[in-house]
C-alpha positions as CSV (number, residue, x, y, z in Angstrom):
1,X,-339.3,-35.8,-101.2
2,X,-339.8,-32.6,-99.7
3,X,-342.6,-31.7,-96.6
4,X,-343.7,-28.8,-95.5
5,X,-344.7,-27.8,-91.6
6,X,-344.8,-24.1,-91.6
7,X,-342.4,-22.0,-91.5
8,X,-340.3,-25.2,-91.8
9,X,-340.0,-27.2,-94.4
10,X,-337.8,-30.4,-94.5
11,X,-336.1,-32.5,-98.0
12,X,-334.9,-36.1,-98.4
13,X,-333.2,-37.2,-101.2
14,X,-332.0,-40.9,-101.5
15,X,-329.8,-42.4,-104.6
16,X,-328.9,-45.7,-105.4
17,X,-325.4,-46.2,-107.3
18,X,-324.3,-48.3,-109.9
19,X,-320.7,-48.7,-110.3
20,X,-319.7,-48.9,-114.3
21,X,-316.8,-50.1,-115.9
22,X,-314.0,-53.0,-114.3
23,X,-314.2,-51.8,-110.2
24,X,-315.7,-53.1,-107.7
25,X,-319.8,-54.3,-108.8
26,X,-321.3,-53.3,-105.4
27,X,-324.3,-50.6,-105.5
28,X,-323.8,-47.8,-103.5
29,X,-326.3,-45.4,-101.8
30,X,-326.2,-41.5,-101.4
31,X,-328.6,-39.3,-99.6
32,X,-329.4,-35.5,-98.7
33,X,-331.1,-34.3,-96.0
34,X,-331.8,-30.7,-94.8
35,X,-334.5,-29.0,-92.5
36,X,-335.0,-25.5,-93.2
37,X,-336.8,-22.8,-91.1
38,X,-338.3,-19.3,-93.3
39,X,-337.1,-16.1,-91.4
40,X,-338.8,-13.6,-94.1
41,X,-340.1,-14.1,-97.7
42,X,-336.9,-15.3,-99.5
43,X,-334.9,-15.8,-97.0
44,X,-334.4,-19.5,-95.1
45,X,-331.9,-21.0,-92.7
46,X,-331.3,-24.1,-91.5
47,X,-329.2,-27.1,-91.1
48,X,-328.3,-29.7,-94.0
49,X,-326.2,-33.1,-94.4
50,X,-325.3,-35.8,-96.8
51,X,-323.2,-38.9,-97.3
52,X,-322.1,-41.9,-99.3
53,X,-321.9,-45.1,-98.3
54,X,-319.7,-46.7,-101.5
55,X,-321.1,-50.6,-100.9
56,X,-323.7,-51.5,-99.3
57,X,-324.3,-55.2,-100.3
58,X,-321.5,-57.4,-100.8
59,X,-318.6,-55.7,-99.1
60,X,-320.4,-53.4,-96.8
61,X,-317.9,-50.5,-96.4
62,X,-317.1,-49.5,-92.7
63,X,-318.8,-46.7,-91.3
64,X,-314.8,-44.6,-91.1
65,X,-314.5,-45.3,-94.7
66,X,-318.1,-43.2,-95.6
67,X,-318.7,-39.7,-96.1
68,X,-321.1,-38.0,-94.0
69,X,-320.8,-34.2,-93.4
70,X,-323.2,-31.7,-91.9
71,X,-323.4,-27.7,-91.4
72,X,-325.9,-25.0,-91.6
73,X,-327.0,-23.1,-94.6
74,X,-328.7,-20.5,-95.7
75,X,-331.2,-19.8,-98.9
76,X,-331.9,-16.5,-100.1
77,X,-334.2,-15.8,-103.2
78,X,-335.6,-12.8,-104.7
79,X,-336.3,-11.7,-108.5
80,X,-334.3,-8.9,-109.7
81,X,-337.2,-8.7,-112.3
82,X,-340.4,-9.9,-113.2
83,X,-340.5,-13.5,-114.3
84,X,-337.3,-13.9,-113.7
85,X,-335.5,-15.7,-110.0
86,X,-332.4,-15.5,-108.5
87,X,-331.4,-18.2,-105.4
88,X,-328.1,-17.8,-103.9
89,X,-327.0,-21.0,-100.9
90,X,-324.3,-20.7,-99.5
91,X,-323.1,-23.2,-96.5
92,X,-320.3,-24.7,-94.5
93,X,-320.0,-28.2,-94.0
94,X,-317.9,-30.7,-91.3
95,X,-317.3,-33.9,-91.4
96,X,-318.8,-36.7,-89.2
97,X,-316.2,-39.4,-90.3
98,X,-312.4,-40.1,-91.0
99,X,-313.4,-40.4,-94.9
100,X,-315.1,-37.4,-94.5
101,X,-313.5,-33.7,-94.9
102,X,-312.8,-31.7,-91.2
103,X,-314.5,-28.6,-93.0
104,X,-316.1,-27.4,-96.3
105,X,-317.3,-24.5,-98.4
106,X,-320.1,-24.5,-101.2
107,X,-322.5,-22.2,-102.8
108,X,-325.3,-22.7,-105.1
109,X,-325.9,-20.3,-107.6
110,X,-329.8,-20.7,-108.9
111,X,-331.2,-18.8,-112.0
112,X,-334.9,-19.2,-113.0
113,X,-336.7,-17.9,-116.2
């Protein structure tokens, strides 16, 4: 679910889990969150998180044993040629809980035809 409150724009993504095989049978839940702000055409910053929480019915995991991290990022998009799109995200990431990482790296690399 995405919103829009220009130049910001702000994205919610929520997912239930379903555990397969002989673990545990509890669902799960992971979300994504991120507010971004436009600083020219093709170019955003912001700040984004998300998280897991393994069980969230039966055996309720604690909130130390979840993963929640949060960090800034940045979007840049431009089209090298017509018709075609090129988004490049990189971002750093740090932890919230004990589960979690202290500190992370990731890019997204986005091609569009």
């Amino acid at each position: 679910v995405g919103f829009s409150f220009d130049p910001v724009s702000v994205g919610v993504n929520a997912f239930q889990t379903i555990p397969l095989g002989n673990g545990p049978n509890d669902l799960g839940f992971s979300y994504g969150v991120g507010a971004m702000f436009e600083v020219s055409p093709g170019l955003e910053v912001g700040v984004a998180a998300h998280g897991e929480i393994p069980a969230i019915y039966n055996n309720i995991t604690p909130v130390e044993g979840q993963e929640h991290v949060v960090g800034p990022r940045v979007i840049y998009e431009f089209e090298p040629e017509e018709g075609r799109e090129v988004g490049v995200s990189p971002r750093s990431f740090f932890g919230l809980t004990n589960a979690s990482p202290d500190l992370g790296v990731s890019a997204n690399l986005e091609l569009g035809f």
